[in-house]
N, C-alpha and C positions, 0 to 999 in steps of 0.2 A: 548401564553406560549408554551414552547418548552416540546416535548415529549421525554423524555430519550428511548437509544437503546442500544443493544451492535452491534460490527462487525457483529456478526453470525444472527442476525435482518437485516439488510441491501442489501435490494433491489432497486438498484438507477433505477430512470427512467431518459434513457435520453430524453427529450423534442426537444432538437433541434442541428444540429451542421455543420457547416459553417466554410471556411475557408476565413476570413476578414484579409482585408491591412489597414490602418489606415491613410493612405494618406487623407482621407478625414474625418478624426477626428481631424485635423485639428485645425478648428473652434471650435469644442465645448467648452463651460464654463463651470469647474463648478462637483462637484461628484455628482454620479449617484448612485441610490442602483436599486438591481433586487430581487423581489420576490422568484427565486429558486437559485441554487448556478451554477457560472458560472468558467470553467476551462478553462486556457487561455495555447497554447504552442506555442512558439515563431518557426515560421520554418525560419525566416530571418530579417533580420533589426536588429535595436535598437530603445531602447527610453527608457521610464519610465514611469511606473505606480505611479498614487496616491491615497493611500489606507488610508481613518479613515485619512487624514491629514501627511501620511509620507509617502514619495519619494522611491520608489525603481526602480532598473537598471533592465532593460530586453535585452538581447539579443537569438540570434538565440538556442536555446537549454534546455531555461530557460521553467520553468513551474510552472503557479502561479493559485493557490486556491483560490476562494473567495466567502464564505458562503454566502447565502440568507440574506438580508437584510443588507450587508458590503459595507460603502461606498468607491465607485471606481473613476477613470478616466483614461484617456490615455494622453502619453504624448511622441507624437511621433517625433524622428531624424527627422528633417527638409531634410535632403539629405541622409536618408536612413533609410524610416519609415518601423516601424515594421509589419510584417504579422502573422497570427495565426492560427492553427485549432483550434476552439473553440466550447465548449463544454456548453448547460443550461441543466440543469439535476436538479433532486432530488434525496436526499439517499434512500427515499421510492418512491414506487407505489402507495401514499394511492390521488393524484394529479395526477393521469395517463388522467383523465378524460377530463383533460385542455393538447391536445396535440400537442397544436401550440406554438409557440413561444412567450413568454411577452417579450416587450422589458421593460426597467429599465426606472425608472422617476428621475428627480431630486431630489437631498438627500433632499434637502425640502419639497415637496414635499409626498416623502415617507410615508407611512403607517404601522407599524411592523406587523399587524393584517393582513396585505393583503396575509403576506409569504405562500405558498402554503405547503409546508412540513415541519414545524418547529417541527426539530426533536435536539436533541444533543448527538454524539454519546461518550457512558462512556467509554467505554474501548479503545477511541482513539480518543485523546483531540485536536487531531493535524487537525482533520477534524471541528473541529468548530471554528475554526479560520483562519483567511488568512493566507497563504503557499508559499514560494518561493521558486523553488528550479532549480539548475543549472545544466548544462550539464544532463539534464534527454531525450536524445539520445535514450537511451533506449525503450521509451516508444510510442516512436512517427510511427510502426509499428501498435500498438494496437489504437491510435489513429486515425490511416489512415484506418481502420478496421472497426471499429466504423461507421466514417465518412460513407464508403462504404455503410455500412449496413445501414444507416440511408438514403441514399439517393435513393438507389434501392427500399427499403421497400419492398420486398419480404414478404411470409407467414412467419411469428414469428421475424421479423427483431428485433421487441423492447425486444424477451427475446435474444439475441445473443447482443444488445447492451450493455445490463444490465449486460449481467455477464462478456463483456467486458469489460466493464467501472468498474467491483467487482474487476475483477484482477489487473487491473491498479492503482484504489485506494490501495493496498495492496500493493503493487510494491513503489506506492510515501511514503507510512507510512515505508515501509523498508530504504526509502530514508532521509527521515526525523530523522529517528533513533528510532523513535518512543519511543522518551525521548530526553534526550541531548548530545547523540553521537552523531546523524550526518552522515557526508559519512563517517568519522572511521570509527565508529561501524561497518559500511554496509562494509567498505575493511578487516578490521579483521576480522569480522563473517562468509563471504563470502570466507576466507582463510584458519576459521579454520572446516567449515563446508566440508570444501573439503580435508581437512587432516585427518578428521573423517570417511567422508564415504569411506577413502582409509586404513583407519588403526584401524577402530574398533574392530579388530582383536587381537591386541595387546594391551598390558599394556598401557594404557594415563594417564596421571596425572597429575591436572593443573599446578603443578610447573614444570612437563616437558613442558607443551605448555608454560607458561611463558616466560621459556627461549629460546624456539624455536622460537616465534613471537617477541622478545623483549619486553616483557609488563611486568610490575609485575602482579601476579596472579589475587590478587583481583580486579587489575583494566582491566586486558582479560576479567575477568568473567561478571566485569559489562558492557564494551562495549555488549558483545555477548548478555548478556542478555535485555540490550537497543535493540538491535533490532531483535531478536527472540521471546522475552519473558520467555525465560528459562535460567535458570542457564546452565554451558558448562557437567558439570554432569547430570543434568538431561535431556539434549538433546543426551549427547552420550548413557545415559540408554535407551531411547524412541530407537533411532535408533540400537539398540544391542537387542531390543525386535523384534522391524522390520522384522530385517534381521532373527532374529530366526522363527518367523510367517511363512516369507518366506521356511523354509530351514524345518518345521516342514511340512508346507501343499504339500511341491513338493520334498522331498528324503526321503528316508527310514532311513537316519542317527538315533541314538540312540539321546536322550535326553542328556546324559550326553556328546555327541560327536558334539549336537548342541551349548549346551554351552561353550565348549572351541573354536569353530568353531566362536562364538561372542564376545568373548571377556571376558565372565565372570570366576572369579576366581574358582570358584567350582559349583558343580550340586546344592547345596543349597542355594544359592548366587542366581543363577542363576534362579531355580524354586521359590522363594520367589518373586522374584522384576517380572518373571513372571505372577505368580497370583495376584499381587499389580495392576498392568497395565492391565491385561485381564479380571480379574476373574479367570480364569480357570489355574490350574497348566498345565505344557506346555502339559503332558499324556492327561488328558481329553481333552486339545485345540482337538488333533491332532484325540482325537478317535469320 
């Protein structure tokens, strides 16, 4: 039986990680499931995975999730099979103790009781279930990283794993949309998060970014909000606090000179939504 988490609970252990060709997977018959959850990224080839019974396409770039106890197999290009850095890990530590490699048995096999960290994570549903995701380019630094660390095993190798593999995880949920946006979400949010932290200084108003991005309003807001988790209001407030935190702990400016300097329309506007966010009205922050 699975253990409920959120994100902010989530200390992945990596267990093991390998850069495998599949040239010689060849042969195999048949799904396999593995006890911990294994992250597959494609550095070349092609072919297809088959996951629970359905077919998907891998190529070089691709990066594919699959939770503990998910039935898998490989299904490699016969003239240009696929290779990987591959990743077995667990979302927790609480299996650090097992810190060699299991390999996976046939789906028949399998055992659901064997899983080493049956966890389900709530506040990000995209981790409990199997994940493709394309062109994630991005990420494959952080994986060679990983890899590094895991192979040297230096003093604290597995906490420099772990928080690698935290960010990475966060990186593919922003990928994902972390709902049903997508890479939209991820290129709108990522376009209007940069028009923000260039212009939170000024008036913004979602029916002016509507028509700055092409979207209608309410559907900017929910992209952004798929893959932030906040409304585009309540992310330009957080960051128009930020920057006041900043501007109140390191100049002498007045209160009322930090708030026009953020963006807010008056000193009361502006000391309100700062004690909301801090506690403290921005005078006490600062003394």
């Amino acid at each position: 039986m699975s253990v409920d988490i959120r994100m902010s609970e989530l200390h992945p252990f990596v267990r093991y990680s390998r850069y495998v060709t599949t040239r010689d997977y060849r042969k195999l018959k048949g799904e396999q499931c593995a006890v911990d959850c294994r992250l597959f990224y494609c550095v070349g080839g092609r072919g297809e995975f088959e996951i629970e019974g359905e077919l998907h396409s891998v190529e070089s770039g691709s990066l594919l999730l699959i939770p503990q106890g998910v039935a898998y197999s490989y299904h490699p290009d016969l003239s240009d099979p696929m290779s990987f850095l591959a990743l077995n890990f667990d979302y927790t530590d609480s299996a650090s103790a097992l810190s060699t490699p299991i390999p996976p048995v046939k789906k028949e096999r399998f055992n659901p009781s064997d899983i080493l960290s049956p966890v389900a994570v709530t506040d990000a549903v995209e981790l409990n279930r199997p994940l493709l995701l394309e062109k994630m380019n991005s990420v494959y630094p952080l994986l060679r990283d990983i890899n590094d660390e895991y192979e040297r095993q230096e003093a604290w190798f597995e906490v420099r794993c772990s928080s690698l593999l935290l960010i990475l995880l966060t990186r593919v949920l922003l990928r994902a949309g972390h709902g049903s946006g997508g890479r939209r979400s991820e290129e709108v949010s990522a376009s209007l998060i940069d028009f923000i932290r260039e212009n939170y200084a000024t008036r913004i108003t979602l029916a002016d970014l509507g028509a700055r991005f092409g979207y209608h309003p309410n559907y900017l807001n929910t992209l952004f909000r798929q893959h932030t988790g906040k409304t585009v209001y309540n992310y330009l407030q957080d960051y128009r606090i930020t920057e006041a935190i900043h501007l109140l702990q390191t100049t002498d400016m007045s209160v009322s000179e930090i708030a026009v300097a953020t963006g807010f329309c008056d000193i009361s506007h502006f000391s309100k939504a700062f004690k909301k966010k801090t506690g403290f009205s921005p005078v006490e922050f600062r003394l």
